[in-house]
Backbone of each chain as nested JSON, in Angstrom:
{
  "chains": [
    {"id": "A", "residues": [
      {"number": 1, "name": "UNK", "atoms": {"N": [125.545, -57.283, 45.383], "CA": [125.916, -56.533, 46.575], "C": [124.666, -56.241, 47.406]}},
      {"number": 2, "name": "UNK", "atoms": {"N": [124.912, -55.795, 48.638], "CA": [123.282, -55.932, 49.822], "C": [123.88, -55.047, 50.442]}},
      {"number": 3, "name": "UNK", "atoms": {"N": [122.764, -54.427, 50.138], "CA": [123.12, -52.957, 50.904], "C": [121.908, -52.707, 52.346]}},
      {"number": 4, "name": "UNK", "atoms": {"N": [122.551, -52.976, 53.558], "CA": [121.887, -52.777, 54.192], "C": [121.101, -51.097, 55.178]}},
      {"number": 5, "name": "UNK", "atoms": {"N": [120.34, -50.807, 55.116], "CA": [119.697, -49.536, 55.096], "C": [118.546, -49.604, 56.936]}},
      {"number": 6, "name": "UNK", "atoms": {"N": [119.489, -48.458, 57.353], "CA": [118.476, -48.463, 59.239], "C": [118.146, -46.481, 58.804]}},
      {"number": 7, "name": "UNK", "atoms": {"N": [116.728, -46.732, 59.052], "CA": [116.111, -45.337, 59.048], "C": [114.969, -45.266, 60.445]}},
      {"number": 8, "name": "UNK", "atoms": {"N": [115.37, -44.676, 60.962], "CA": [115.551, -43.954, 61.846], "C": [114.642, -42.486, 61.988]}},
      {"number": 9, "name": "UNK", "atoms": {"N": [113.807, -41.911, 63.037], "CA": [112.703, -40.777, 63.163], "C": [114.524, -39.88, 64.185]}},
      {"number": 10, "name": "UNK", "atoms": {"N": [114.167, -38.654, 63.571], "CA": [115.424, -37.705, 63.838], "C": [115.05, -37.711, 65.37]}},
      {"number": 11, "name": "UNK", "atoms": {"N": [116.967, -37.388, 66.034], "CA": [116.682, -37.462, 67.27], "C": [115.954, -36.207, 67.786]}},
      {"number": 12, "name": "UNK", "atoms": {"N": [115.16, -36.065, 68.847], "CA": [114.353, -35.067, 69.163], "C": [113.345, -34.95, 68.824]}},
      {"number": 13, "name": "UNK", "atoms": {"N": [112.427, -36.103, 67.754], "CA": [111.155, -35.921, 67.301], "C": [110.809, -37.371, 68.585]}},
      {"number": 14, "name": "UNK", "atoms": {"N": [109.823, -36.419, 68.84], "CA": [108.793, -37.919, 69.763], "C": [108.49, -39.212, 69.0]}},
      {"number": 15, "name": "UNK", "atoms": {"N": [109.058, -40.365, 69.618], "CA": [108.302, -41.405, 69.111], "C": [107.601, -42.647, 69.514]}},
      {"number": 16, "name": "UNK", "atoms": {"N": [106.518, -42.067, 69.496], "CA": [105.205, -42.802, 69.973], "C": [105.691, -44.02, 69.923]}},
      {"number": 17, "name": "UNK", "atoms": {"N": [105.449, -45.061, 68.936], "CA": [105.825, -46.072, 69.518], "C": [106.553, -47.391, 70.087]}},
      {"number": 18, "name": "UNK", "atoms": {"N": [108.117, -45.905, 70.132], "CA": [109.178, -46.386, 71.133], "C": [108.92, -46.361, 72.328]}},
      {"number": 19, "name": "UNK", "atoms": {"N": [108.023, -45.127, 72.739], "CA": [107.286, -44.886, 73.996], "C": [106.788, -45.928, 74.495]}},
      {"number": 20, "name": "UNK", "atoms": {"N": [105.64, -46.672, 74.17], "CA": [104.75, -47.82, 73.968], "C": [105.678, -48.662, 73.845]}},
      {"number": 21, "name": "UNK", "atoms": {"N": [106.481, -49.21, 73.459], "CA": [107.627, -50.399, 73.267], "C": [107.858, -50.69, 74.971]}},
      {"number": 22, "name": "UNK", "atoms": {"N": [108.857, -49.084, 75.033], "CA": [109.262, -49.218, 76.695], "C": [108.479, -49.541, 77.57]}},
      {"number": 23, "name": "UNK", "atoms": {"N": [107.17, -49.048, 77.749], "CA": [105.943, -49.037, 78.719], "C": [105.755, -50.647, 78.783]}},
      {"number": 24, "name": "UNK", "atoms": {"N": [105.903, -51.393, 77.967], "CA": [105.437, -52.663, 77.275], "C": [106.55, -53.563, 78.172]}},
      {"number": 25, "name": "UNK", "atoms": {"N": [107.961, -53.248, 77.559], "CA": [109.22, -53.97, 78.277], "C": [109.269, -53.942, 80.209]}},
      {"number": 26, "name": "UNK", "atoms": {"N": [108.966, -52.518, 80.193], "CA": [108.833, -52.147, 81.735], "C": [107.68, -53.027, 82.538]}},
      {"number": 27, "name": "UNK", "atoms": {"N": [106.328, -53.281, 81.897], "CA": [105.263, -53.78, 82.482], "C": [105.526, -55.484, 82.27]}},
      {"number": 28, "name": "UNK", "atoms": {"N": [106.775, -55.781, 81.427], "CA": [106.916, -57.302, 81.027], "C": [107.82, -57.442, 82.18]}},
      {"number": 29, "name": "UNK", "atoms": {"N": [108.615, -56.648, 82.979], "CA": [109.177, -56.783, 84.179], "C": [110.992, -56.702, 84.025]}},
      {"number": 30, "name": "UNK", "atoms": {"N": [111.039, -56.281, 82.755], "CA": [112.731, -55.439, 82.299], "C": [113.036, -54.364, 82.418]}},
      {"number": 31, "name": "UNK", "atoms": {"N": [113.819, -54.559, 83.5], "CA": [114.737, -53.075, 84.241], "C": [115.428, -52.434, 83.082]}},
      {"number": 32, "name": "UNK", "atoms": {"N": [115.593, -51.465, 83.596], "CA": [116.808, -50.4, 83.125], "C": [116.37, -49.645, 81.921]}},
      {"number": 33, "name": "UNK", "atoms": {"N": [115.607, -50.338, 81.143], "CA": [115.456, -49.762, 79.746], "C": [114.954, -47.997, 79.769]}},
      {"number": 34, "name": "UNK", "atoms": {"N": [116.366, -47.7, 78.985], "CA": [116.177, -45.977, 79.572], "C": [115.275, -45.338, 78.228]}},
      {"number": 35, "name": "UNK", "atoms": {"N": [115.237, -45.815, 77.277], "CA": [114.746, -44.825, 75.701], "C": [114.935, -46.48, 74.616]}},
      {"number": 36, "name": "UNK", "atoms": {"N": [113.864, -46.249, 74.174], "CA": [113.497, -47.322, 72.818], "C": [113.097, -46.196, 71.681]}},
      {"number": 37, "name": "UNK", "atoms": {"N": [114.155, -46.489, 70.488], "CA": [113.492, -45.791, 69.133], "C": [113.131, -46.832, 68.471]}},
      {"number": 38, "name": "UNK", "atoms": {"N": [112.118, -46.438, 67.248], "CA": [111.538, -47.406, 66.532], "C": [111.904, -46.851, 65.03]}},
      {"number": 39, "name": "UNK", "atoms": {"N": [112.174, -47.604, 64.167], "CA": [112.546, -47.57, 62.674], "C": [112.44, -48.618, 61.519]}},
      {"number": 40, "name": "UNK", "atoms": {"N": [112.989, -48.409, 60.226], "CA": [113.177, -49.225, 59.663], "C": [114.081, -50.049, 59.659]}},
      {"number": 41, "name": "UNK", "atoms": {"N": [113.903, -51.13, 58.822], "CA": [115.282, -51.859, 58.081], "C": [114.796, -52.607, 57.303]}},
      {"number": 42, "name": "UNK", "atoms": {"N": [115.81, -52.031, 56.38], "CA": [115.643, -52.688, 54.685], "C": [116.91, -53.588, 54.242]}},
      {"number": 43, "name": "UNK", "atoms": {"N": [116.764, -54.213, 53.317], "CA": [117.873, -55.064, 52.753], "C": [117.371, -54.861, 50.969]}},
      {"number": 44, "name": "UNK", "atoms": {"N": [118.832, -54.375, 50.802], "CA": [118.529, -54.702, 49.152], "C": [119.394, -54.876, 48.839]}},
      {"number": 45, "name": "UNK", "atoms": {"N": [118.761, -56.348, 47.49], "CA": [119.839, -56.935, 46.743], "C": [120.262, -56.151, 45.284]}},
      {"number": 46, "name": "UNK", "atoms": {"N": [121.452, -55.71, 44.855], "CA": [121.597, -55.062, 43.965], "C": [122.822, -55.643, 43.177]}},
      {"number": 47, "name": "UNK", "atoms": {"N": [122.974, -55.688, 41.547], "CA": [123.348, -56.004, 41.489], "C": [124.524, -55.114, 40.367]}},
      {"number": 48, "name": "UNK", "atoms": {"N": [124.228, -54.031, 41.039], "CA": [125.87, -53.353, 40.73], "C": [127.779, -53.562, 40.825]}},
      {"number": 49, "name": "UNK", "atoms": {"N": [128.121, -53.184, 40.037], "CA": [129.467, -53.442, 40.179], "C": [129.95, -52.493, 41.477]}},
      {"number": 50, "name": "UNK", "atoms": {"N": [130.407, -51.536, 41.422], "CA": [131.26, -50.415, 41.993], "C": [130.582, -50.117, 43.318]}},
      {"number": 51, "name": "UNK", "atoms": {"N": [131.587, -50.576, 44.292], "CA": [130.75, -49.956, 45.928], "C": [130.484, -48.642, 45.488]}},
      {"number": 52, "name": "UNK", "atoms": {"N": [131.194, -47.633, 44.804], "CA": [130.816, -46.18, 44.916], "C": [129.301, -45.762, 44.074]}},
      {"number": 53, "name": "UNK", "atoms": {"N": [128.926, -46.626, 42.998], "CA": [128.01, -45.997, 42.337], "C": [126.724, -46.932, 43.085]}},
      {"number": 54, "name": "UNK", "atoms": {"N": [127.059, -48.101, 43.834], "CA": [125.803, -48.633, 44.585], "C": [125.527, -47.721, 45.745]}},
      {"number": 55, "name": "UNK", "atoms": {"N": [126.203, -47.053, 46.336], "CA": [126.257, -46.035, 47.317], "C": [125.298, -44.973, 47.094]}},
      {"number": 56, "name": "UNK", "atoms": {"N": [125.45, -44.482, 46.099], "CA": [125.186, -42.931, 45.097], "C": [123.489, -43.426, 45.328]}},
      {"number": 57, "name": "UNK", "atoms": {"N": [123.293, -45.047, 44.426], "CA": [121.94, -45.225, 44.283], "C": [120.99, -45.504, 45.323]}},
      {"number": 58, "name": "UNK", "atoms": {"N": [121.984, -45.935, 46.445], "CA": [120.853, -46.49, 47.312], "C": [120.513, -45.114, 48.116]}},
      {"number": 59, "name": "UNK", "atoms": {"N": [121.696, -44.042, 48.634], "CA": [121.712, -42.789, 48.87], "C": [120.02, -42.298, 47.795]}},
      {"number": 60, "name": "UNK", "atoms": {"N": [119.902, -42.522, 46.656], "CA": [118.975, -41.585, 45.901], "C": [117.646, -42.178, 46.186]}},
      {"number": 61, "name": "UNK", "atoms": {"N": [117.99, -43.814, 46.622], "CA": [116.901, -44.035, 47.039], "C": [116.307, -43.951, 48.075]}},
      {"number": 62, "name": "UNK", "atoms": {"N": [116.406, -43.482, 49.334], "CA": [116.949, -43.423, 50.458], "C": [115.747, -41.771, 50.185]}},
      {"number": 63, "name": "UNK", "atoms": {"N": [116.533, -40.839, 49.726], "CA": [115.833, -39.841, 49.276], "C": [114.721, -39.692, 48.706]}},
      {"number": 64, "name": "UNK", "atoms": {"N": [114.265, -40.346, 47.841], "CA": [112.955, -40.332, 46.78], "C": [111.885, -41.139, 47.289]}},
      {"number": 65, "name": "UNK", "atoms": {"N": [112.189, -42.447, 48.07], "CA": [111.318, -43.559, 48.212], "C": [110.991, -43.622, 49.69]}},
      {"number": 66, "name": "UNK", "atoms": {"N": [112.186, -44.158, 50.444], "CA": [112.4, -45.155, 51.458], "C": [112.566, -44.151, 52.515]}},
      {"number": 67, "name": "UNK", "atoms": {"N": [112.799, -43.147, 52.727], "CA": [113.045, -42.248, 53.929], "C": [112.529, -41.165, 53.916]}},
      {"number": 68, "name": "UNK", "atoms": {"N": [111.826, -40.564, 54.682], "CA": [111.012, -39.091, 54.468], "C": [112.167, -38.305, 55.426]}},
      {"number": 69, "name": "UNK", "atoms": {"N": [112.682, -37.177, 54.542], "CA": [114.16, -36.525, 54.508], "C": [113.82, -35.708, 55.804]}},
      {"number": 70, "name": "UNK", "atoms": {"N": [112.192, -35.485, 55.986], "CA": [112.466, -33.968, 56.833], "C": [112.084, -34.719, 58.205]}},
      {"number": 71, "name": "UNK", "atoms": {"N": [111.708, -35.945, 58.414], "CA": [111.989, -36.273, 60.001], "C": [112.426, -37.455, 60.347]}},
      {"number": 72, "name": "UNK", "atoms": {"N": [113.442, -37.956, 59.007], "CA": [114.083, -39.217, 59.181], "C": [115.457, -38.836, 58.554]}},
      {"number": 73, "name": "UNK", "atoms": {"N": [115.997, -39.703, 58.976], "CA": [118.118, -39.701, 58.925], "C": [118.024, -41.172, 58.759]}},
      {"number": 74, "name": "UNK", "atoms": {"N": [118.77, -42.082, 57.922], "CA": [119.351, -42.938, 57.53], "C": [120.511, -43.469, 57.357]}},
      {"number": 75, "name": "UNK", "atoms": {"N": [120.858, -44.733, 57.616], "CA": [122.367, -45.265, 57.606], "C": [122.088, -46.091, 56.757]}},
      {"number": 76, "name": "UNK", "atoms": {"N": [123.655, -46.121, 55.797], "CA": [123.394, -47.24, 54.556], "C": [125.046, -48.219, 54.744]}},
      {"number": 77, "name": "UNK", "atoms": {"N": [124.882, -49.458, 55.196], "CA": [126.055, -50.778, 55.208], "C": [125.775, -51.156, 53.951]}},
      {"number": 78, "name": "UNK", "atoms": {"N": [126.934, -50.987, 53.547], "CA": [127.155, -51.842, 51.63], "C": [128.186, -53.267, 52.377]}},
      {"number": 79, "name": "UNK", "atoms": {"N": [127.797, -54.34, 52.23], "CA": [128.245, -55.389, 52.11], "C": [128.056, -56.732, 51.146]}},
      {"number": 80, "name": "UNK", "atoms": {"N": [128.279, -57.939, 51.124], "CA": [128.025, -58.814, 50.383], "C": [126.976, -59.571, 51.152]}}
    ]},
    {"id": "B", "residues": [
      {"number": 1, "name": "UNK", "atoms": {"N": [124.299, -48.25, 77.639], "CA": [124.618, -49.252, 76.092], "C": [123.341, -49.399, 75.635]}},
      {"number": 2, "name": "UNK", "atoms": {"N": [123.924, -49.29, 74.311], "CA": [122.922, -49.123, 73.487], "C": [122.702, -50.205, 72.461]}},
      {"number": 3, "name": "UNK", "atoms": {"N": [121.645, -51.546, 72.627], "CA": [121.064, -52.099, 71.661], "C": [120.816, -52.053, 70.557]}},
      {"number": 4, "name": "UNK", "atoms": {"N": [121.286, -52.218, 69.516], "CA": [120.382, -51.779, 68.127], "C": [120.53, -53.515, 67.713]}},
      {"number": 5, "name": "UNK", "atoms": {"N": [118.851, -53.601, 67.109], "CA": [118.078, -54.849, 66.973], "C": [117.428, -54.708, 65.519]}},
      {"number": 6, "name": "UNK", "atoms": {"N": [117.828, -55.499, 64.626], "CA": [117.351, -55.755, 63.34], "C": [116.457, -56.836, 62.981]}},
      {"number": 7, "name": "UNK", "atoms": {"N": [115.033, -56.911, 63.126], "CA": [113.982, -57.927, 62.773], "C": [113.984, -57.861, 61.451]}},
      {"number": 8, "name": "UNK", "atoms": {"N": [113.963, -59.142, 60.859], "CA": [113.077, -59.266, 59.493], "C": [112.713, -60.97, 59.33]}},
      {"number": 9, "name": "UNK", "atoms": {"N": [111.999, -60.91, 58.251], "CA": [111.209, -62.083, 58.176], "C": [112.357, -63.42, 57.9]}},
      {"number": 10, "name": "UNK", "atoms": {"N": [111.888, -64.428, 58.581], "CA": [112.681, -65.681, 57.852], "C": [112.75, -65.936, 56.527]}},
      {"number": 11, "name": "UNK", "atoms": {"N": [114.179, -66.011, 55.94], "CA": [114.513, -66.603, 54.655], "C": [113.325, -67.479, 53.604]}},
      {"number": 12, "name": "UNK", "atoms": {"N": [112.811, -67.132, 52.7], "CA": [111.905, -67.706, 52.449], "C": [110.693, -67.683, 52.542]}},
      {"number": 13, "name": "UNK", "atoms": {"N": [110.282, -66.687, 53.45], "CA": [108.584, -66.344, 53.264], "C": [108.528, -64.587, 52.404]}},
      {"number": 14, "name": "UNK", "atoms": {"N": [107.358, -65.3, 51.958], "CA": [107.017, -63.777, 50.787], "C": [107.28, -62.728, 51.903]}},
      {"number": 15, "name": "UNK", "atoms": {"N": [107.267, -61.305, 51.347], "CA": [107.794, -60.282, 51.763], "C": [107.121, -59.637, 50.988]}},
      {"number": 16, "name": "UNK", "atoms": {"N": [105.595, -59.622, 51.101], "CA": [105.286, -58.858, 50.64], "C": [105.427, -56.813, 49.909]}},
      {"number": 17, "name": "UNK", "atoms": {"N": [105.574, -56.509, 51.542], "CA": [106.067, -54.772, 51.496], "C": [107.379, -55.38, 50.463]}},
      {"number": 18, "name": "UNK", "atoms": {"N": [107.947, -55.772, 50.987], "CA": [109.23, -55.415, 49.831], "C": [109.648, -55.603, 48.531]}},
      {"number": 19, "name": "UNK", "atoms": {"N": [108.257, -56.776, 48.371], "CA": [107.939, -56.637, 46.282], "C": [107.102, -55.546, 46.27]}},
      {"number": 20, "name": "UNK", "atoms": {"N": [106.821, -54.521, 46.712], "CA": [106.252, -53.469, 46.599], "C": [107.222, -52.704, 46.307]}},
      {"number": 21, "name": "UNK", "atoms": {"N": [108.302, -52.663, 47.713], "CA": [109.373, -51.34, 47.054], "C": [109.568, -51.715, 46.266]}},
      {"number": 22, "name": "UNK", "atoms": {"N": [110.615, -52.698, 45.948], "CA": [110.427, -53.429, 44.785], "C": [110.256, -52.829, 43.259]}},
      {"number": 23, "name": "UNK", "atoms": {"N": [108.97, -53.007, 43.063], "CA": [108.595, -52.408, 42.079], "C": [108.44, -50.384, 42.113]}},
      {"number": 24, "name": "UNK", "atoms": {"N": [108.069, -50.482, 43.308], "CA": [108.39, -48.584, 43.53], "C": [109.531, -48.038, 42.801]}},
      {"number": 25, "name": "UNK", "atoms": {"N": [110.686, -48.853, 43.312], "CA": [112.292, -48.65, 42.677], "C": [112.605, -48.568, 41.432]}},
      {"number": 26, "name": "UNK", "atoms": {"N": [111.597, -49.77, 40.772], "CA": [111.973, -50.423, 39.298], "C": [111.405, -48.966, 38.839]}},
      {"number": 27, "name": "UNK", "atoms": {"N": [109.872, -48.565, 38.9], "CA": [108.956, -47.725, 38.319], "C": [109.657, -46.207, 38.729]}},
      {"number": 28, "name": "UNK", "atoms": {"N": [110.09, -45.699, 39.501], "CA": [111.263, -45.045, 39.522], "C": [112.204, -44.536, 38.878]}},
      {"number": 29, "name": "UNK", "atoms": {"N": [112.794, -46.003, 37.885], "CA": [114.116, -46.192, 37.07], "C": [115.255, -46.784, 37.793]}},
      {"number": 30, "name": "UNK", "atoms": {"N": [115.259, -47.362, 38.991], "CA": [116.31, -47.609, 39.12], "C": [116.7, -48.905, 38.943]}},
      {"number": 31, "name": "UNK", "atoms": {"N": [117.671, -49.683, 38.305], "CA": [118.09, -50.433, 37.461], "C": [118.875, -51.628, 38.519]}},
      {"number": 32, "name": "UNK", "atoms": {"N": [118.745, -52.381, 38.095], "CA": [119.638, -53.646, 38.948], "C": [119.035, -54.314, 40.034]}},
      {"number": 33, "name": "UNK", "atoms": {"N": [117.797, -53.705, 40.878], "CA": [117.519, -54.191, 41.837], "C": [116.724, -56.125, 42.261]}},
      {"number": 34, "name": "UNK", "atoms": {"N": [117.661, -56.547, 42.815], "CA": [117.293, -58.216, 42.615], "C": [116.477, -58.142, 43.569]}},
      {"number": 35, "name": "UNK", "atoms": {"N": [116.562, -57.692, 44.572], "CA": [115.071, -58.247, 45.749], "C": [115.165, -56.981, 47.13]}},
      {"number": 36, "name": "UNK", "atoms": {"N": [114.281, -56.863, 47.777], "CA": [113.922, -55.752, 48.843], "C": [113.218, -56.841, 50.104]}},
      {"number": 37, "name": "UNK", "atoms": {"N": [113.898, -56.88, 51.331], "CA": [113.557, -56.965, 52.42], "C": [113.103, -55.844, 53.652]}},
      {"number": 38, "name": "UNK", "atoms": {"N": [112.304, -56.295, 54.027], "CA": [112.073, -55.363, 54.979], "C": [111.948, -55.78, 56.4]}},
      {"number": 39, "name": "UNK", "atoms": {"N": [112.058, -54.926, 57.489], "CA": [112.119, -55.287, 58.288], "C": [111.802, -54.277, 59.482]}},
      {"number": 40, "name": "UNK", "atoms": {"N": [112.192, -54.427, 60.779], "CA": [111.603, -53.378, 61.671], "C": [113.15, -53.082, 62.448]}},
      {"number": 41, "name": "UNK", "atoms": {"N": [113.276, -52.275, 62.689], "CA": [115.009, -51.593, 63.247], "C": [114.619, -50.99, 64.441]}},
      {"number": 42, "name": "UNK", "atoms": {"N": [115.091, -51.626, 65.667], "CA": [114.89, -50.859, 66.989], "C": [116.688, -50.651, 68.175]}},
      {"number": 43, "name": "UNK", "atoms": {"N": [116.6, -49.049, 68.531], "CA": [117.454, -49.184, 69.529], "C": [116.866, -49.194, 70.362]}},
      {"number": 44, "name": "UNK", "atoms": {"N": [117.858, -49.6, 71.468], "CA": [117.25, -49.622, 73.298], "C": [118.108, -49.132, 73.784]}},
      {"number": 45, "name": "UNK", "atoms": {"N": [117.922, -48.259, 74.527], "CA": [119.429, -47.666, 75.904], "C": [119.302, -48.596, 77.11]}},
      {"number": 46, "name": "UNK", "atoms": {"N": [119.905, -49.362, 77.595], "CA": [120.152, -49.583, 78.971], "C": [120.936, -49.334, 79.375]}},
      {"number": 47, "name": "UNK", "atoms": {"N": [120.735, -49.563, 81.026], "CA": [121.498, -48.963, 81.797], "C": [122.088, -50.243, 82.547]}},
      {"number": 48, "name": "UNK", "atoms": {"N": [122.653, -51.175, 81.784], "CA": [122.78, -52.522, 82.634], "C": [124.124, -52.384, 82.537]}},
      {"number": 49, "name": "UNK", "atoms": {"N": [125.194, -53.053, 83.385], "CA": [126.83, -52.697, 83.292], "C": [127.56, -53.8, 82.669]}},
      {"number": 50, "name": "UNK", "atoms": {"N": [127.13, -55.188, 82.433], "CA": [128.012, -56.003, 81.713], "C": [127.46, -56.197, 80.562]}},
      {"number": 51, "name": "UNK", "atoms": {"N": [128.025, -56.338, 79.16], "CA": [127.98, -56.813, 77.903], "C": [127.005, -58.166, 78.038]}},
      {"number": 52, "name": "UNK", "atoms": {"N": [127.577, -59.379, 78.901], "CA": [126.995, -59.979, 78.735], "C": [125.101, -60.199, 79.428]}},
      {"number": 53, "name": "UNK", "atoms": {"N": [124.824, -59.837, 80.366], "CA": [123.979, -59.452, 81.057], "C": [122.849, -58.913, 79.91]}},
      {"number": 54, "name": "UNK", "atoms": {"N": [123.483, -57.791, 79.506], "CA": [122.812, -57.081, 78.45], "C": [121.847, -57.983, 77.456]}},
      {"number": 55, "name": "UNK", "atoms": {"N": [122.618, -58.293, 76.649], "CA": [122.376, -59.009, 75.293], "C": [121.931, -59.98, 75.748]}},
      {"number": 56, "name": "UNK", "atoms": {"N": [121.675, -61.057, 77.154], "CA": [120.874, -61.881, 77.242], "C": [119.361, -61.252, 77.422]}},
      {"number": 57, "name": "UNK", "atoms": {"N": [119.186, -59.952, 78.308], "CA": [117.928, -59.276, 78.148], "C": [117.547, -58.963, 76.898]}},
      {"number": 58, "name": "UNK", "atoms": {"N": [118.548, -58.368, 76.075], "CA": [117.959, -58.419, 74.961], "C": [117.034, -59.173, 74.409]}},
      {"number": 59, "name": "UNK", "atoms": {"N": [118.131, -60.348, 74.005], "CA": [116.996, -61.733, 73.758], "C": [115.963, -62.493, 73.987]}},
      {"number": 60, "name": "UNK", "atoms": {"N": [115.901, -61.805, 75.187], "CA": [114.523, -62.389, 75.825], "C": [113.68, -61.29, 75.284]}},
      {"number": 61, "name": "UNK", "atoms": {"N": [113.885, -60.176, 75.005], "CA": [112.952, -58.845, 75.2], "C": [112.527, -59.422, 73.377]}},
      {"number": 62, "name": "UNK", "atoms": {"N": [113.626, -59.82, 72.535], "CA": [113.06, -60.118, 71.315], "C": [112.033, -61.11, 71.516]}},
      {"number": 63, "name": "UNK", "atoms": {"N": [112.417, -62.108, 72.009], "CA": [111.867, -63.623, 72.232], "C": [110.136, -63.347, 72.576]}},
      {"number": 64, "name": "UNK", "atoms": {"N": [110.379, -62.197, 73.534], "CA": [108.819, -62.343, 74.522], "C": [107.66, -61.02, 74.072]}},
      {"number": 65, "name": "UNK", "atoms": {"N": [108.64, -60.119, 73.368], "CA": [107.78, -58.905, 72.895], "C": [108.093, -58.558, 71.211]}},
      {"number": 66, "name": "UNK", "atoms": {"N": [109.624, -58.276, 71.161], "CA": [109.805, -57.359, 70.464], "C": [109.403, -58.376, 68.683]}},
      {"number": 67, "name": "UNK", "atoms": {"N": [109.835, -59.459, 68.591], "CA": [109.985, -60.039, 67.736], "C": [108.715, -61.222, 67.897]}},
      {"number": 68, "name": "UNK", "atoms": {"N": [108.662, -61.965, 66.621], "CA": [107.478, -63.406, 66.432], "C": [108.327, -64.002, 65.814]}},
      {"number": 69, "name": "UNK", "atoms": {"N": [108.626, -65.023, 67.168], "CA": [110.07, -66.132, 67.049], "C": [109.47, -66.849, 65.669]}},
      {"number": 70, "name": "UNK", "atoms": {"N": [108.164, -67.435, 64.675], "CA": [107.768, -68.26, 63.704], "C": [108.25, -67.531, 62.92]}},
      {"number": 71, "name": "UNK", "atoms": {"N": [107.624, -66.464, 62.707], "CA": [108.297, -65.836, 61.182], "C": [109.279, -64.88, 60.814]}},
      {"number": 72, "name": "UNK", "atoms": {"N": [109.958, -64.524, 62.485], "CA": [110.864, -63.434, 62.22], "C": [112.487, -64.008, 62.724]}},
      {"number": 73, "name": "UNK", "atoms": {"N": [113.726, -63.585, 62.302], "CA": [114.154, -63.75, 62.55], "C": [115.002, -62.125, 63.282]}},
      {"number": 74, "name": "UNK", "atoms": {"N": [116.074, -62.292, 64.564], "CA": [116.234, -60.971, 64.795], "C": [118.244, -60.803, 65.409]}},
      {"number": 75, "name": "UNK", "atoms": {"N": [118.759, -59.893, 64.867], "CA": [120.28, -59.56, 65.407], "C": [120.396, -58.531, 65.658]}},
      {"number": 76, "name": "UNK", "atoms": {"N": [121.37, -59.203, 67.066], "CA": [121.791, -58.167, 67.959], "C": [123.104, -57.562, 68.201]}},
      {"number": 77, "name": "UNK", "atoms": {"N": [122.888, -56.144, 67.934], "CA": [124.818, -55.361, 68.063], "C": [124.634, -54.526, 69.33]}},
      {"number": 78, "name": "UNK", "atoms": {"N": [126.003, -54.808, 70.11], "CA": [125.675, -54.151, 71.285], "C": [126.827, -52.641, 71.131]}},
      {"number": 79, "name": "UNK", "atoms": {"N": [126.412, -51.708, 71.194], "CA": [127.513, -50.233, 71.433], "C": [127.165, -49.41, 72.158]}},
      {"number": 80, "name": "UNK", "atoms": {"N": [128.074, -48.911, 72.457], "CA": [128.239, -47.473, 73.599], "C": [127.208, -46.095, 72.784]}}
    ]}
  ]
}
């Protein structure tokens, strides 16, 4: 199972270099671009049975490892 | 509308950071894990009015900044 994982700096914390992204897109000569965030993305292969207990783990990992809780929020896609 | 853009490396080249988590996970305890990709996760807000319009800027914005067409590969979801 592949559990795909987007982490993300919480909304309302400044981020530098989404800032710098935009400045970058704008000076490359692309309109409109109103706000760029910048984050992760992970892919992991796991090879658990039960969508619910691959959930639980990637959730713990998510917590302990891969996401710093107090200025990041995370989304976790369990697919094949 | 809002862009969200998932980079990661082409199929087949080491990945380094992610035999790192990798082993972070294993040393951890957590059990089952077959492989860790990593990658870079970006939204964009525009302010452009057709779907399609959009997602061709997108692609270029991967093509010319956001992404390195050799070793990365990158997908695009478009939402409100």
């Amino acid at each position: 199972m592949k559990a795909k994982i987007c982490i993300t700096l919480k909304a309302g914390l400044l981020d530098a270099q989404g800032k710098t992204i935009k400045q970058a897109l704008e000076s490359l000569g692309f309109q409109g671009v109103q706000g760029v965030r910048v984050g992760k993305y992970l892919e992991i292969e796991l090879n658990h049975g039960s969508v619910g207990a691959t959930r639980k783990d990637v959730e713990r990992m998510c917590q302990k490892l891969l996401a710093n809780p107090i200025v990041e929020t995370y989304r976790i896609d369990l697919g094949s």
